[in-house]
N, CA, C and O of each residue as an XYZ file, in Angstrom:
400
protein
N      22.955     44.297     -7.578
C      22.524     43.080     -8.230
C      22.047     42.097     -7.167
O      22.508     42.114     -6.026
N      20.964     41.106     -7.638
C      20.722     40.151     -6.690
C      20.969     39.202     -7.084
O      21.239     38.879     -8.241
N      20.874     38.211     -5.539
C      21.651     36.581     -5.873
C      20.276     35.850     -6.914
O      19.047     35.876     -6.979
N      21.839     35.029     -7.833
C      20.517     34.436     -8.870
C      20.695     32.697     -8.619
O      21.794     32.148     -8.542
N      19.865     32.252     -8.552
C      20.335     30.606     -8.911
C      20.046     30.045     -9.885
O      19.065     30.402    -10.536
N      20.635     29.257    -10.166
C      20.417     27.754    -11.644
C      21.943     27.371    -11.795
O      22.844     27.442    -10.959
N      21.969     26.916    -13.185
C      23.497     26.247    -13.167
C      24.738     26.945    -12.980
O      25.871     26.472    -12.894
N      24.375     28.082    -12.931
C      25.469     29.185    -12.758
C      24.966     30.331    -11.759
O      24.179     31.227    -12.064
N      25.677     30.099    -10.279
C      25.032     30.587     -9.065
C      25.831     31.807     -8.782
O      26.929     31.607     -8.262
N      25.452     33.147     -9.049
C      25.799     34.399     -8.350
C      25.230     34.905     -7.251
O      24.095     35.380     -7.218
N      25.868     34.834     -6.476
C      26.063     35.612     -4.860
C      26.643     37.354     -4.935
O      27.721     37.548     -5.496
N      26.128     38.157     -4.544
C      27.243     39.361     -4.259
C      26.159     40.043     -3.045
O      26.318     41.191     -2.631
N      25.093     39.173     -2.584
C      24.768     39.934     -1.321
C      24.832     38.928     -0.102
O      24.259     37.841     -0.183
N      25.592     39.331      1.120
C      25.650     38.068      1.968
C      25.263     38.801      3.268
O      25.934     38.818      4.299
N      23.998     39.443      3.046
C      23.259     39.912      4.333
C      22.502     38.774      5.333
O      21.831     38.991      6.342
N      22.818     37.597      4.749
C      22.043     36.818      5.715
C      22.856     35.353      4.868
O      23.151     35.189      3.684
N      23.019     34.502      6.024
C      23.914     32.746      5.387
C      22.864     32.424      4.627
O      21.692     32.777      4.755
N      23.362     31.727      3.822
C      23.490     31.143      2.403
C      23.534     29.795      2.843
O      24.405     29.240      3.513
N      22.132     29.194      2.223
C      22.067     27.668      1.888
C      21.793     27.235      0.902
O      20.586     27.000      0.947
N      22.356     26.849     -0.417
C      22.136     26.683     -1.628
C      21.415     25.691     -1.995
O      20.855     25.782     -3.087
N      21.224     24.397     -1.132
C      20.053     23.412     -1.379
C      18.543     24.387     -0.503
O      17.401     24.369     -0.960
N      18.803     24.863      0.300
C      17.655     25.426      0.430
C      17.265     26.512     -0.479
O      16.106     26.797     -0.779
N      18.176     27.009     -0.832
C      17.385     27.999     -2.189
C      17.084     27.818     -3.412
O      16.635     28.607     -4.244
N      17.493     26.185     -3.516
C      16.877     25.977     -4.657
C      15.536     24.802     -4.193
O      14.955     24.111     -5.029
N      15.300     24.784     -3.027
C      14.041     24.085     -2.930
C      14.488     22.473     -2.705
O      13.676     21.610     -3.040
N      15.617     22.130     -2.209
C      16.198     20.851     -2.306
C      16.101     20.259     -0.964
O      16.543     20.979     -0.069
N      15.539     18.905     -0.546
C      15.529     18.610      1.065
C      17.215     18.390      1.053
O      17.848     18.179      0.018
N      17.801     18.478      2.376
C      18.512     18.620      3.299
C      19.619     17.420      2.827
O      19.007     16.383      2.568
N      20.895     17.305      2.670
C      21.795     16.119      2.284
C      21.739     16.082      1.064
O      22.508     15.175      0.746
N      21.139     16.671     -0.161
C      21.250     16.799     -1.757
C      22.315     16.990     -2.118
O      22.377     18.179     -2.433
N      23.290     16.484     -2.279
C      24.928     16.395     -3.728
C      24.537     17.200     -4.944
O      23.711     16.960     -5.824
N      25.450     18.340     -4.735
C      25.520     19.070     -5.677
C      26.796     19.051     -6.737
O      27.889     19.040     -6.170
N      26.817     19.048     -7.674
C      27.799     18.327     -8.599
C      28.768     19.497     -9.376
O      28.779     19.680    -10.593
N      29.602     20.261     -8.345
C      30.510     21.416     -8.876
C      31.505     21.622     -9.653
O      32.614     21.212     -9.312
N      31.294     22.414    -11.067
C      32.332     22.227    -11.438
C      33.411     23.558    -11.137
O      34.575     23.555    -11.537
N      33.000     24.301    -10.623
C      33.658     25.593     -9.642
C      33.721     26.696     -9.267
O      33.673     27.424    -10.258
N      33.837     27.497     -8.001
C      34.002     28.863     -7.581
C      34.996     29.347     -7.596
O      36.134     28.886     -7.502
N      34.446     30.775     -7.771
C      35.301     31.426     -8.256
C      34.460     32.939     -7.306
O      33.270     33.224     -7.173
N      35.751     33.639     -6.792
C      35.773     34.842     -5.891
C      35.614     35.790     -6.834
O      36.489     35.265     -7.523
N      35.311     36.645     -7.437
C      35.033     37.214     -8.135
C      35.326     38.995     -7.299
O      34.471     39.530     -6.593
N      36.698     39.620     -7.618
C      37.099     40.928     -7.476
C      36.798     41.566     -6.262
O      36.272     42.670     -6.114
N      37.295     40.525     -5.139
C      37.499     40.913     -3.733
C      38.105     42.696     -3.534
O      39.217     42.748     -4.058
N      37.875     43.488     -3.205
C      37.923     44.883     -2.682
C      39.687     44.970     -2.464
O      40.607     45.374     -3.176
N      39.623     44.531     -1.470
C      40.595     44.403      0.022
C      41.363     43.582     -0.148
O      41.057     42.591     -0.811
N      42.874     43.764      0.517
C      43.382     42.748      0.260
C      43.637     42.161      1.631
O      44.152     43.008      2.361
N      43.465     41.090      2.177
C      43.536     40.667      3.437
C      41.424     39.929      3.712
O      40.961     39.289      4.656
N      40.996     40.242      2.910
C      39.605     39.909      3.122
C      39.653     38.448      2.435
O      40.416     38.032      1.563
N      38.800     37.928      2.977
C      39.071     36.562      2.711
C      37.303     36.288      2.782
O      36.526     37.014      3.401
N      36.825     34.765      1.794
C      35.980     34.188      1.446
C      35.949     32.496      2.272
O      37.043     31.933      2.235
N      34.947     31.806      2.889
C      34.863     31.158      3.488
C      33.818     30.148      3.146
O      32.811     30.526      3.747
N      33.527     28.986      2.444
C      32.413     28.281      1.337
C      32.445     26.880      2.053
O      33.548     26.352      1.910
N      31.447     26.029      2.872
C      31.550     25.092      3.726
C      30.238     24.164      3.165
O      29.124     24.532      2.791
N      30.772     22.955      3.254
C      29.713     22.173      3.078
C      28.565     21.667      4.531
O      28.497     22.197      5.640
N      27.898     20.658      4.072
C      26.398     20.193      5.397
C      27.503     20.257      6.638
O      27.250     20.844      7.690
N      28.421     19.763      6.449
C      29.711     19.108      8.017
C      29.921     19.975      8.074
O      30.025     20.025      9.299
N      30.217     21.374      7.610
C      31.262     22.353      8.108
C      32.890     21.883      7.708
O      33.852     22.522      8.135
N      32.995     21.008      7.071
C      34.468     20.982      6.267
C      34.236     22.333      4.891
O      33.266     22.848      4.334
N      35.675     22.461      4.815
C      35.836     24.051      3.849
C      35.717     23.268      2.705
O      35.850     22.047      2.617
N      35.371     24.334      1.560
C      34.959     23.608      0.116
C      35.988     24.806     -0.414
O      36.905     24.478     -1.166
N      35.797     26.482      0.065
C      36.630     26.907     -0.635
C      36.798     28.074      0.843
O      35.904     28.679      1.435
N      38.651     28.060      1.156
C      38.828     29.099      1.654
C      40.163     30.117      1.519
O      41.335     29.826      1.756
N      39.763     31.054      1.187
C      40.880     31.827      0.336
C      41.034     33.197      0.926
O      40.085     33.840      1.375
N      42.384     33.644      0.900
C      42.394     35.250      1.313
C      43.275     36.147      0.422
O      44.498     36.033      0.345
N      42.448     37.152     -0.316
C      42.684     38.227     -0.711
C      43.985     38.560     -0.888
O      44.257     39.528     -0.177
N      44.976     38.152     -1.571
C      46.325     38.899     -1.872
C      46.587     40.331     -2.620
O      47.353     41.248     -2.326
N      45.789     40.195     -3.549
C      45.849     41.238     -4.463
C      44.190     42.192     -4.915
O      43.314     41.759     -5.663
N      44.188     43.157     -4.390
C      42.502     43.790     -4.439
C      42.159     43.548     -6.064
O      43.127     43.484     -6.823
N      40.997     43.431     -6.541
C      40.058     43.460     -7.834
C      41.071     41.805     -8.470
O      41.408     41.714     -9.650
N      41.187     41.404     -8.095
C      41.696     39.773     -9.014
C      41.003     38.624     -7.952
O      41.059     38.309     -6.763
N      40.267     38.192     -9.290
C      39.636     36.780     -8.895
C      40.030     35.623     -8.376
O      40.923     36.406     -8.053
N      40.211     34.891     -8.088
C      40.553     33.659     -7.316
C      39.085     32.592     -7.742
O      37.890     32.575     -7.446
N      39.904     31.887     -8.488
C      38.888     30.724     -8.658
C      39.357     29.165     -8.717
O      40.457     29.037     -9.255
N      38.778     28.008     -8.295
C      39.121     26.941     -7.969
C      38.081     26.095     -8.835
O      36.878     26.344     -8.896
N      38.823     24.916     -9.583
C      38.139     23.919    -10.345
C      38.124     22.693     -9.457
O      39.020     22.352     -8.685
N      36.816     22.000     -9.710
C      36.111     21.023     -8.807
C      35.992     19.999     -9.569
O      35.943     18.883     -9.053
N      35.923     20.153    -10.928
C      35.870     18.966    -12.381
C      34.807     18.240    -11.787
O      35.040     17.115    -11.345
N      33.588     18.767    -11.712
C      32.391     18.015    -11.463
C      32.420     16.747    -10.441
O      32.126     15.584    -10.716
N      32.944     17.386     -8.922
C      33.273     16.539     -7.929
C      31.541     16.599     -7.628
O      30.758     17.115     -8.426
N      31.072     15.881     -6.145
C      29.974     16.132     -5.710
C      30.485     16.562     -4.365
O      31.537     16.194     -3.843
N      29.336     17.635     -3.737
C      29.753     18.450     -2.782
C      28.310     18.215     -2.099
O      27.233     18.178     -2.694
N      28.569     18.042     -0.497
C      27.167     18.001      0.149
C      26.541     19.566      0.566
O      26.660     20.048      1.692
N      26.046     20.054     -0.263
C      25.584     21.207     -0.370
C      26.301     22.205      0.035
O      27.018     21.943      1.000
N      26.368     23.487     -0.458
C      27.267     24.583     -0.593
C      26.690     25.724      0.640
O      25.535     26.133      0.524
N      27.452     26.152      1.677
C      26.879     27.417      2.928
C      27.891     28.099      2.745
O      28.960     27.732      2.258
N      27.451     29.615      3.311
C      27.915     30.298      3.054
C      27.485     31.450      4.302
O      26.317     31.819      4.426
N      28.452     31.891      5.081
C      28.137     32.254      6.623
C      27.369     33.765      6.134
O      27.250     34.146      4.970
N      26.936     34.428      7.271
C      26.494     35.829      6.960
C      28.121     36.912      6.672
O      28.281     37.863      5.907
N      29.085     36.264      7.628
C      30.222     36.789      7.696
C      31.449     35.593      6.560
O      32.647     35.391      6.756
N      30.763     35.151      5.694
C      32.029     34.075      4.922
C      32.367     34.733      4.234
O      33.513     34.328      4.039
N      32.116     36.185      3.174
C      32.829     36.852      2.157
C      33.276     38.282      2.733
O      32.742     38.851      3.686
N      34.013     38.605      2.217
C      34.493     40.011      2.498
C      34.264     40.894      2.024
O      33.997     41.921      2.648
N      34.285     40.810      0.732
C      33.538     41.627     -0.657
C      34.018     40.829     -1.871
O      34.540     39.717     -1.956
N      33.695     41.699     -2.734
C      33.359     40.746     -4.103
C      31.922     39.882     -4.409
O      30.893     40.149     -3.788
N      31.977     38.906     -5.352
C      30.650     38.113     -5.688
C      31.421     36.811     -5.507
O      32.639     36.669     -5.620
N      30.391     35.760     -5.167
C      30.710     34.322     -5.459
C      29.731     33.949     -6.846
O      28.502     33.905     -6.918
N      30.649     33.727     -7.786
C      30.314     32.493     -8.814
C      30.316     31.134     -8.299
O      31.215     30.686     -7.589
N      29.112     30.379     -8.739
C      29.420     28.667     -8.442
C      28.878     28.468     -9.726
O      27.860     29.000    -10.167
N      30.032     27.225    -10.617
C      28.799     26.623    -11.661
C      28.973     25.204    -11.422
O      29.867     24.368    -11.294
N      27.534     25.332    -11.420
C      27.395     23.364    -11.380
C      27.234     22.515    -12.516
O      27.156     23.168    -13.557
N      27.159     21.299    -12.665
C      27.451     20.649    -13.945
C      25.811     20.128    -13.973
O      25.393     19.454    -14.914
């Protein structure tokens, strides 16, 4: 499957970092208004997901306890300075983001 964007953002290929205002065509510092990710059936257990905003402060970082169970975090339509995502930030699984 490939990564899709709009209000509901699926990731499950992370061959190359992830800039979500740049993939949707957005200049640079755009607030994105999340209402949340969600890890979606990490492999491994010990693999961990890594989701950083423009600063490099963590938005979501989580590690793998239990293989095939999701891990997801509610944001209640906070604003986030755009969503990255390293070449090395997921382990396996998909990232869900939905925005409001």
């Amino acid at each position: 499957m490939a990564n899709t964007f709009g209000a509901r953002i699926s990731l499950d290929t992370f061959t190359a970092a992830i800039d979500v205002n740049s993939s949707f065509g957005y200049k640079a510092g755009t607030m994105l208004k999340v209402n949340s990710i969600e890890w979606q059936e990490p492999s491994t257990a010990a693999h961990t997901a890594l989701i950083t905003d423009d600063r490099g402060h963590d938005v979501f970082n989580e590690t793998c306890v239990t293989a095939n169970q999701s891990i997801i975090k509610y944001f209640h339509g906070a604003w986030i300075q755009n969503i990255k995502i390293a070449i090395s930030g997921v382990g396996s699984g998909a990232i869900v983001i939905v925005l409001e």
